[in-house]
N, C-alpha and C positions, 0 to 999 in steps of 0.2 A: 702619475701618468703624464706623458708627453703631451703637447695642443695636439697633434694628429691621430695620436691612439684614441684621448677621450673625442675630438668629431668623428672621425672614425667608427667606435662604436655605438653613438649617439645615432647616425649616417645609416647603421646596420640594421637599425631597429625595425622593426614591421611598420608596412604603410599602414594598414587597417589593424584596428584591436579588434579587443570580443566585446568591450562596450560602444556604447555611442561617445564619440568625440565629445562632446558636452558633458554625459557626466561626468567621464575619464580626467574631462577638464578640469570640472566643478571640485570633485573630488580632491586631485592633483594639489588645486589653489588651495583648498580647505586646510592640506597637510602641509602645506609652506608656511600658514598662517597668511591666508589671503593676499599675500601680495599687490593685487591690484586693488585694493582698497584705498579709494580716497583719490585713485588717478581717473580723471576725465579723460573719455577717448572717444573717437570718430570709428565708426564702425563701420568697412565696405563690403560689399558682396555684387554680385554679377558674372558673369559668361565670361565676357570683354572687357578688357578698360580700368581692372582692378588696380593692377599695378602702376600703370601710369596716371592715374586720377589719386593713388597714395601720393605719388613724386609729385605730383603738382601742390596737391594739399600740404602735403611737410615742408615744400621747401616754398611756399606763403606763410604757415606759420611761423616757422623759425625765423625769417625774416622781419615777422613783425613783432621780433622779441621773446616771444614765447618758447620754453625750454621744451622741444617736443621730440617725441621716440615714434618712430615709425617700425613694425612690424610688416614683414614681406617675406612670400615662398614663391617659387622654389627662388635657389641662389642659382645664378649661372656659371659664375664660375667659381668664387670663395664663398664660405658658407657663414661668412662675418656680413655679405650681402645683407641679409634678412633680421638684424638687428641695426638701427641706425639712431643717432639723437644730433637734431640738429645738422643733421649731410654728413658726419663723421661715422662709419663703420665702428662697430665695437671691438674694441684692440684685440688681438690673441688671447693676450694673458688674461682676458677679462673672461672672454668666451669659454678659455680653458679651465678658470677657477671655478665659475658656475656650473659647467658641464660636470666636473668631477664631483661639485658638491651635491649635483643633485643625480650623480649615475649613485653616490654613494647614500643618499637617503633611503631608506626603505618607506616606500610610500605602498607597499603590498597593492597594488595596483598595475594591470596590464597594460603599458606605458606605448606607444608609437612615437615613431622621431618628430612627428607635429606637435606632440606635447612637450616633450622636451625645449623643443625650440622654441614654442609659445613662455613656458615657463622659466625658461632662461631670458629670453627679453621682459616681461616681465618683473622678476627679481631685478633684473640691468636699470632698465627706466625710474625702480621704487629708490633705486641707493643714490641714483645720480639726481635725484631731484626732478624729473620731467611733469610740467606742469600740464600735459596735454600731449594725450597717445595718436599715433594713427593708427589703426590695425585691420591688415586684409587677412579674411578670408580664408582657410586653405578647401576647401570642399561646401559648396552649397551654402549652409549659411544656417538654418537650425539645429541641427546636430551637431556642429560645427566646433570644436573645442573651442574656439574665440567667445563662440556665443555665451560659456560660462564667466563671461569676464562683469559682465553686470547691464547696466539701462546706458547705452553711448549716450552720451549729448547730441552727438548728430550721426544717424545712418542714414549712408550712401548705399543705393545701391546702381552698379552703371548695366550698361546692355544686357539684355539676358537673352540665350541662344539655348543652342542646341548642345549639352558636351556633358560629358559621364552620366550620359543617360541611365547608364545602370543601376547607380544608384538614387541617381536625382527622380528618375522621369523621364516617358516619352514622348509629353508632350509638353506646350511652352508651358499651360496654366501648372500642369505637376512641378517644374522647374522654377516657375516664379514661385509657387508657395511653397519653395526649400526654401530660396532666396530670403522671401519676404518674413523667415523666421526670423531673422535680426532685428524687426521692428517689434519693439517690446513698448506698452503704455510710460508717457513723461521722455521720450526722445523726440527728434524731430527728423523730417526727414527730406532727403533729397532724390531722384528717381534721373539718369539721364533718359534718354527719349525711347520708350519701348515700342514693339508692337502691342497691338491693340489687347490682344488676349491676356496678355505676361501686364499692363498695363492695370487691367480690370482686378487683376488678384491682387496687386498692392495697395490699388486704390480701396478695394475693399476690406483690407487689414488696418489703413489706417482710418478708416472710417469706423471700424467696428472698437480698436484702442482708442479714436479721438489723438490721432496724433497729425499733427499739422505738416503739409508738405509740399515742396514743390518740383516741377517740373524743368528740365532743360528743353529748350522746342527749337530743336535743332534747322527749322525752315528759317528760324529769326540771325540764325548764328550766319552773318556776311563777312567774306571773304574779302579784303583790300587788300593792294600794294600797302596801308601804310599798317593792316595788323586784321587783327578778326572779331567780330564782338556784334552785341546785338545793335542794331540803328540809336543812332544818338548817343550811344554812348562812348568815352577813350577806348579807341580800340589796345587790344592785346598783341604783343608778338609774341615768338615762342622759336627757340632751338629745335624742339624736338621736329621730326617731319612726319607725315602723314596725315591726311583729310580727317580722318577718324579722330585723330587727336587735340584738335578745336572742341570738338565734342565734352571728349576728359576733360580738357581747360576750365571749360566752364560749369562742366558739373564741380569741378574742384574748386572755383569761386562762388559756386552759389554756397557750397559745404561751407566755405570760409565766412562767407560773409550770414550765415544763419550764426554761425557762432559768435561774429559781430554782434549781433542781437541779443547773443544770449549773454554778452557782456565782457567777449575774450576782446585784446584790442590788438584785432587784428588792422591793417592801417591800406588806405589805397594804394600806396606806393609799394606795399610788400606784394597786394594782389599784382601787381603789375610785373613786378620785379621778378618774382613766385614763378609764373607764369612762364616770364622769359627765359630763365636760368633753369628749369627744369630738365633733369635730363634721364633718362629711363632705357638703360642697356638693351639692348636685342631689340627695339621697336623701332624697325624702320630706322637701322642705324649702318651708315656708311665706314666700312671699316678698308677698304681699300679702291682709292682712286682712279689708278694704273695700275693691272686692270680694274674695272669699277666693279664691286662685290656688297650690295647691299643684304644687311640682315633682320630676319624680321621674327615674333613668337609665336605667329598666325599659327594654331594647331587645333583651330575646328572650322566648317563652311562659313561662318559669321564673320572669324577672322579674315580669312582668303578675302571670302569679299571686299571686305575694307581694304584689303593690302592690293587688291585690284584697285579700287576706286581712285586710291592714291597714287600707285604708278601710272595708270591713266592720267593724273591730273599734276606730278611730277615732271612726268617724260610723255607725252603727248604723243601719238602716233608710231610708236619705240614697240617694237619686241624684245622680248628676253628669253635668258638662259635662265632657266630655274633649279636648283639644286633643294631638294625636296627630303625630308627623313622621318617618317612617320612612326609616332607609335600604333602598335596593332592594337588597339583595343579605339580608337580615331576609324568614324566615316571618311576614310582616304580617298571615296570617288567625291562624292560633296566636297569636301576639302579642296581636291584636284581641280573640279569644275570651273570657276571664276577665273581662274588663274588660266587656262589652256587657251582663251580667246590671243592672250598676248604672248604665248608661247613661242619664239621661233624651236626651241630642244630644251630638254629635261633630264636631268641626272639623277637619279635615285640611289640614295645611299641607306644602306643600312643603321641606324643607330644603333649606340655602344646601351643598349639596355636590355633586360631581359623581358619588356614588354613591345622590343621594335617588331616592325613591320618588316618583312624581306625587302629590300629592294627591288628584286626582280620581279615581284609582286604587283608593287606600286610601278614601277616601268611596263610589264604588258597592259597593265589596263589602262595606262595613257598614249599608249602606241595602238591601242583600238581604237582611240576617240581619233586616230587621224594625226597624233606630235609625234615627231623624233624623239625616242629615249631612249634611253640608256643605263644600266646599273651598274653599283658600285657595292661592293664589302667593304671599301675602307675609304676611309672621310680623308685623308690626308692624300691619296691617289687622287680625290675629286677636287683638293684645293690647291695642286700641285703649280698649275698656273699663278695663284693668287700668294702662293707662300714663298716666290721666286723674284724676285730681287729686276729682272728684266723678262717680267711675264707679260706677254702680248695684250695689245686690248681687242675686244671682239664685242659684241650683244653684250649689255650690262650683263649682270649675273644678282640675281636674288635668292638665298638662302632662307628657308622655310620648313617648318612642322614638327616643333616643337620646341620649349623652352631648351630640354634637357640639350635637341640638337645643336642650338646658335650657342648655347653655352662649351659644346665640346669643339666647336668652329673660336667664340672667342678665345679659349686657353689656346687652342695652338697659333692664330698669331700673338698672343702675349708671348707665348716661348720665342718667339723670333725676333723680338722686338727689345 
């Protein structure tokens, strides 16, 4: 088989099995011959903040010598995203050989594309030698096929919100103790800054394992011209932008430097370096100037917020254009909400999935609150402006609601480019 037939059908495979992701896991690994045996890894979970508190954490690691494999979902735009070692994507021919070898295992097992992909990174990081995994997450965090992977050395877990209530929970405490299933006794743990309730359920998981942990307390984290960090200490800079993202930073040094402890040698200069050089697709990332089109993977009310606080404190005083694409099974008025204060007009596009939201949907009900909107069937109509060579400037423009949508926004300007 071709690299695109085998992702391809790897790609086709059912989101949900008929078991719980963990045993499916467990199982899975069993029939490999355990694979992740003997690799140490970081374990993340949360709402918010997964993905860019991985990218902070991997690219400290590996800077400070240490051979490390990072694991990440969804991919945005190639699906070599979501295996990484040391900032290098996993080549085709590597993705394709494992994906064949293991569509052609008979592991008699009701398989989803999150296994797959777990256990292709996996087998990837055991062959190349990766002295220290990072691995996020795909759903919640106890049933969580990751969580068959063993006891992390260090689990993170960052923000925890409101999102797939369905299966998680409706409320924070049900949601934090999905999360706080990753904390297994003999790990250690890092927590960024929760509410109070999501708060009280970890602290009481690790109190009841006896596992030691600390917190991020996001009042001490100050903002300077010369970087951000807590009083007294070298402050941090960082590429990546958004207020929320200091947050990640540091939950992703407190994870480094507990592993310090634990005797990995991780080094100051790498935290520093780590930090600065991180960079994390679709978050608050500027992908056209003239006109200006920022894109972001805010895709629940916790997100939005944050991606308000940020352009409040970006662009000061500034309205925007928002280009909006929700999935339907997404609180799209909570989502909406934060965001419509700085609204000058809003575009509602449909996404290319078979869980989007209508557009016209999401447009009447922001055209009740009192904004301009307007819908869209087709994503490439609504960046017709931005994918044109001398497209006027007007109101910024930010792009939002969901991973899948900045991703089908980055592939078409990469085709143009």
């Amino acid at each position: 088989m071709e690299y695109q037939d085998i992702i391809h059908t790897i790609e086709s495979k059912r989101r949900f099995g008929s078991l719980p992701g963990v045993e499916a896991g467990r199982r899975l690994l069993e029939a490999l011959g355990n694979p992740q045996k003997d690799l140490a890894f970081v374990h993340i979970a949360g709402t918010n903040g997964k993905g860019s508190t991985a990218a902070f954490l991997h690219e400290i690691l590996w800077r400070s010598g240490i051979k490390t494999g990072l694991f990440t979902s969804p991919h945005l735009v190639d699906f070599e995203e979501r295996i990484r070692i040391c900032g290098e994507k996993i080549p085709k021919r590597e993705a394709a050989r494992l994906g064949q070898y293991l569509l052609e295992t008979d592991t008699d097992i009701p398989l989803t594309m999150f296994d797959y992909c777990l256990a292709m990174a996996l087998l990837y990081f055991k062959e190349q030698g990766c002295r220290l995994l990072v691995l996020e997450t795909g759903l919640g965090g106890r049933l969580d096929a990751t969580n068959a992977v063993g006891v992390p050395a260090v689990s993170v877990i960052t923000k925890i919100g409101y999102d797939h209530t369905a299966f998680l929970g409706n409320t924070l405490p049900e949601i934090a103790a999905e999360k706080a299933g990753i904390l297994k006794a003999g790990t250690r743990a890092v927590f960024a800054c929760q509410q109070a309730e999501a708060m009280a359920v970890l602290k009481q998981r690790c109190e009841r394992l006896n596992i030691p942990f600390e917190t991020v307390d996001r009042k001490r984290i100050v903002p300077e011209e010369s970087g951000f960090g807590y009083p007294g200490e070298r402050p941090y800079r960082m590429r990546m932008q958004g207020a929320f993202q200091r947050e990640n930073a540091v939950t992703a040094v407190l994870a480094a430097r507990t592993l310090m402890e634990l005797g990995y040698p991780v080094t100051e200069e790498a935290l520093h370096e780590g930090v600065a050089e991180a960079v994390w697709e679709g978050r608050m990332e500027t992908v056209s100037k003239h006109p200006y089109l920022l894109v972001d993977g805010a895709h629940n009310a916790d997100g939005t917020a944050a991606l308000a606080d940020s352009l409040r404190e970006l662009f000061p005083g500034e309205r925007f254009h928002f280009i909006m694409g929700v999935l339907a099974d997404k609180d799209y008025r909570r989502m909406a909400e934060p965001l419509l204060p700085y609204a000058e007009r809003v575009t509602a596009v449909t996404p290319k999935s078979g869980r989007a939201l209508a557009a016209e949907e999401l447009a009447e009900y922001i055209r009740g609150c009192g904004v301009l909107a307007e819908s869209r069937t087709d994503l490439k109509e609504a960046l017709k402006p931005f994918l044109q060579p001398d497209g006027q400037d007007g109101p910024r423009t930010v792009a939002l609601g969901s991973l899948y949508f900045i991703g089908e926004i980055k592939k078409m300007f990469r085709e143009i480019r």
